[in-house]
C-alpha positions as CSV (number, residue, x, y, z in Angstrom):
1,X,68.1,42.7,119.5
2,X,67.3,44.5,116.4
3,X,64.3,44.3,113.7
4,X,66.6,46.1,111.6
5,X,67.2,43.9,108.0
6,X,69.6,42.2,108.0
7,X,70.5,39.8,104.3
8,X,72.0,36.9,105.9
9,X,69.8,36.7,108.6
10,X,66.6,36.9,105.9
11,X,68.7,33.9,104.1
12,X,68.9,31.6,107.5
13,X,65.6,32.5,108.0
14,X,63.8,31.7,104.8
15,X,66.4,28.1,105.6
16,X,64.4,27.6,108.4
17,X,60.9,26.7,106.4
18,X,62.3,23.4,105.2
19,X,63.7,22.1,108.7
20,X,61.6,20.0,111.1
21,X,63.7,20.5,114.0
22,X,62.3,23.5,116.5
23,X,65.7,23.9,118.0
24,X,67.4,25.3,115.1
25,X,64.3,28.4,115.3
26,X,65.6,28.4,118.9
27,X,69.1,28.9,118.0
28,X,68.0,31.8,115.1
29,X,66.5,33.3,118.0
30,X,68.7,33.6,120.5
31,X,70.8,35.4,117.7
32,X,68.9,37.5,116.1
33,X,66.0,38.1,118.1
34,X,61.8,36.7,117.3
35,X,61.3,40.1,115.9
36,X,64.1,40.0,113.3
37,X,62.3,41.3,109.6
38,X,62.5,39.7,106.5
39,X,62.8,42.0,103.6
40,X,59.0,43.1,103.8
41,X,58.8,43.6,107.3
42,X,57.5,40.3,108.3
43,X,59.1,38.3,111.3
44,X,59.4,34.5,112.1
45,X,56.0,34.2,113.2
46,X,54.1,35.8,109.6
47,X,56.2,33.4,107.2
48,X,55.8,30.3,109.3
49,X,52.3,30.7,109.2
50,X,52.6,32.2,105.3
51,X,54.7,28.8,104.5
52,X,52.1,26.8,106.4
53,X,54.2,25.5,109.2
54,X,51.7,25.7,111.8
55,X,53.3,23.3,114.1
56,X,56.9,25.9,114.2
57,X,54.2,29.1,114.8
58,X,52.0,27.5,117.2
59,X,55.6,26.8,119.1
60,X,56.7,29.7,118.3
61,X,54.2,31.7,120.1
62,X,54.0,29.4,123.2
63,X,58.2,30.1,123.6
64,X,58.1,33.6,123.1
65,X,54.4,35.3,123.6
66,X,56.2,36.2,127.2
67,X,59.5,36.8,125.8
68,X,59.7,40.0,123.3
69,X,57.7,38.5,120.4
70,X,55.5,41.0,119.3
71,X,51.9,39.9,118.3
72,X,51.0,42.7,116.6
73,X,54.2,43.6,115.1
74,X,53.0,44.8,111.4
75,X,55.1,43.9,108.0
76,X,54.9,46.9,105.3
77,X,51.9,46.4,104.5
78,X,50.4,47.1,107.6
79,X,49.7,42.9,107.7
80,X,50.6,40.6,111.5
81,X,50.2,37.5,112.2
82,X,47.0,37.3,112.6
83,X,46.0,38.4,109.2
84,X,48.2,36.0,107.8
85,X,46.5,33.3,110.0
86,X,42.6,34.5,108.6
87,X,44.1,34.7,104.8
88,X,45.9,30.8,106.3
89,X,42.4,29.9,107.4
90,X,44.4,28.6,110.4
91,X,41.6,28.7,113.6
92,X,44.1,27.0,115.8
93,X,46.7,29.9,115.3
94,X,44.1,32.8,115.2
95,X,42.7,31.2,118.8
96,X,46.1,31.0,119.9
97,X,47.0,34.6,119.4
98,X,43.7,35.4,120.6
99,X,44.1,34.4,123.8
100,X,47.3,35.8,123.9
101,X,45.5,39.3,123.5
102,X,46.7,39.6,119.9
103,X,44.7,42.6,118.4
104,X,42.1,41.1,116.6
105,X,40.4,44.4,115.2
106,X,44.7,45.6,113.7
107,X,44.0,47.2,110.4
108,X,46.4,46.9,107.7
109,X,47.4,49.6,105.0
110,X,44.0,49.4,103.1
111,X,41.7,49.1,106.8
112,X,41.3,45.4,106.6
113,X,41.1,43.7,109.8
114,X,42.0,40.2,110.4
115,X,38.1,39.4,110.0
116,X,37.5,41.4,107.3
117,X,40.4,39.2,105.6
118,X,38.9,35.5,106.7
119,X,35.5,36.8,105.6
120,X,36.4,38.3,101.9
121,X,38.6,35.1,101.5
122,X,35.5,32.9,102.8
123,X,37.7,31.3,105.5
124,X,34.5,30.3,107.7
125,X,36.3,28.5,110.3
126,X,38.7,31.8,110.3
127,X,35.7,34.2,110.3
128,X,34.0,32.2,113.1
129,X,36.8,31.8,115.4
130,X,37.4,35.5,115.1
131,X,33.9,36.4,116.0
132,X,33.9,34.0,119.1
133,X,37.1,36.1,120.3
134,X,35.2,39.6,119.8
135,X,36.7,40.7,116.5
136,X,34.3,43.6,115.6
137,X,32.4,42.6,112.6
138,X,31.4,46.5,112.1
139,X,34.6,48.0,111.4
140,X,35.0,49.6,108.0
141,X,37.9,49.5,105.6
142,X,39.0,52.7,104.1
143,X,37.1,52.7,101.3
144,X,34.1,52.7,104.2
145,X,33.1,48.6,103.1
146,X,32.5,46.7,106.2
147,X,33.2,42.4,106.0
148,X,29.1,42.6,106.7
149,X,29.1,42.9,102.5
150,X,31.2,39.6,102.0
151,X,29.5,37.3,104.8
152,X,28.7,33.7,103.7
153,X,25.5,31.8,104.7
154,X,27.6,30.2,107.3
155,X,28.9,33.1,108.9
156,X,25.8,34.7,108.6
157,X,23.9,31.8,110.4
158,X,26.6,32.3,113.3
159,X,26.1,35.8,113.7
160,X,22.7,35.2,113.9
161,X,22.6,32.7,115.9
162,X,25.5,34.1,118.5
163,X,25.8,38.1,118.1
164,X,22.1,39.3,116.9
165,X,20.0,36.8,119.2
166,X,22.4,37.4,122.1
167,X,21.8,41.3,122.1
168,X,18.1,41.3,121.8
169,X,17.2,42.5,125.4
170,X,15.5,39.5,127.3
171,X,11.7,39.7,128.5
C-alpha cells in the first residue's frame, strides 16, 4: 500500500476524526494502508493526535506498531508523531511511542526535536516524559539554540534532580 496522496482517501480520512467507532480506522486501513498521507504528508497517527483523539492513536499504535506503521514517518515539514504528541502535551502518547523505540531525538525541517518542541511550548509533563525516555536535551536546532535556553523551573528542577545529580561520579 501506498503513501502516495490520494483526495478521496484525505476526505475519508479527515471523516474519521468525528467517528467514535475504531473499526471504521480498521476498515480505512485495510484499504489504504496506516501510512496513507494527507495533503501535508501527515498519516493517520499525526492528525489523530493533532485532532486530539488520543484514544483512536493510542489504538492505533497498539494495532499497527508491528504491522507497517511507521513511527517516524515525517509530514513536510519534517514533523512525526511524536512532535505532534510534545506540541499535544500528550505523555501517554509520547511514552507509548517511546517504548515502541519511536526516535525521540527526529529533527524536523528547522532542527527541533520532539523535546525541544514540549520545552519551547512549556509542555512539562511532555518535556519530562521525554527526558525519562533519553531524549537528548543537548541537541541544537539549526540556528545552533539548544531547548536548554527555554527550560521552566519544573523541568529544570527535573534535570537537576534526575540527569545532573545522576552523572556526578559517586565517592
Amino acid at each position: 500500500m501506498s503513501t502516495k496522496y490520494n483526495e478521496e482517501a484525505e476526505d475519508l480520512m479527515f471523516e474519521l476524526f468525528d467517528e467514535d467507532d475504531f473499526t471504521k480506522v480498521i476498515s480505512f486501513v485495510d484499504k489504504y494502508g496506516c501510512d496513507f498521507v494527507d495533503r501535508d504528508g501527515r498519516n493517520l497517527l499525526m492528525n489523530f493526535i493533532v485532532e486530539g483523539k488520543s484514544t483512536f492513536a493510542i489504538e492505533l499504535i497498539k494495532q499497527y506498531k508491528m504491522n507497517g506503521l511507521n513511527l517516524d514517518l515525517q509530514d513536510d515539514s519534517g514533523w512525526t508523531a511524536l512532535h505532534f504528541a510534545a506540541q499535544e502535551n500528550s505523555p501517554e502518547i509520547i511514552e507509548l511511542l517511546a517504548g515502541s523505540k519511536a526516535n525521540l531525538n527526529i529533527q524536523e525541517e528547522n532542527g527541533r526535536t520532539p523535546l525541544f518542541i514540549a520545552i519551547f511550548d512549556r509542555n512539562d509533563k511532555s518535556a519530562i516524559t521525554l527526558l525519562e525516555n533519553g531524549a537528548d536535551i543537548t541537541v541544537n536546532n539549526n540556528s545552533g539554540v539548544s531547548p536548554m535556553s527555554f527550560v521552566t523551573k519544573k523541568v529544570k528542577k527535573w534535570i537537576n534532580e534526575n540527569l545532573i545529580t545522576n552523572s556526578k561520579p559517586t565517592e
